[in-house]
Phi, psi and omega in degrees: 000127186275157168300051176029093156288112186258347150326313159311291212280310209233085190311338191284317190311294176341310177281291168338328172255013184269329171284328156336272185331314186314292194302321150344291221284295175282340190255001199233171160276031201260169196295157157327287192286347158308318166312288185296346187283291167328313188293305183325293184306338161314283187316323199283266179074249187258007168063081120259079185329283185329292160329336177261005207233306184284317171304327165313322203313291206321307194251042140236342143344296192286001187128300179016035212331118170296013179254298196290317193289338166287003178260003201245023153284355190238048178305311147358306164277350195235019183320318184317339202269320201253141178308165133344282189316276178298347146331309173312302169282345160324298183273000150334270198315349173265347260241287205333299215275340200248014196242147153291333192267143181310149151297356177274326187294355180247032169242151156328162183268003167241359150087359190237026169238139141248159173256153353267207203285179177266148171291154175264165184311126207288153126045003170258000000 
């Protein structure tokens, strides 16, 4: 079964997560692999291979272990591997689908925290 080219169907939508990316990318102070770390998980996600393929690239490009990048749909279990920072934003990315709450209310006024804090890691 082929993918949906949401290019086609949808150029606004299209344009919209590309001014995303721009600004993610260009506009904020967060580290690269952080940045790449977020996109990948979206993708796995959102089931995109292509999208999963290029975000794997990157951040073993950026350095990455592949033992860390093969961990992080279950990061959760694997915390020890992953920062603070990242760890945060890992559980960011569930805050849309599992909160009751508008998305803006769990970021910080400079966009790079969420409340409340995440726990850090037990004992490795």
């Amino acid at each position: 079964m082929a993918r949906l080219n949401w290019f086609e169907a949808s150029p606004g939508a299209a344009r919209a997560l590309g001014g995303l990316h721009h600004y993610v990318t260009t506009g904020t102070n967060l580290p690269p692999q952080l940045i790449h770390l977020v996109f990948l998980r979206a993708s796995q996600i959102n089931g995109c291979a292509h999208c999963i393929d290029i975000h794997s690239r990157d951040l073993i490009k950026g350095g990455m272990s592949v033992e860390k990048l093969m961990l992080v749909p279950v990061w959760h279990e694997a915390a020890h591997l992953f920062s603070y920072q990242e760890r945060s934003a890992l559980a960011w990315m569930r805050i849309p689908r599992s909160s009751g709450h508008p998305f803006h209310e769990h970021l910080t006024t400079d966009s790079t925290l969420i409340r409340p804090p995440i726990p850090r890691a037990s004992g490795h």
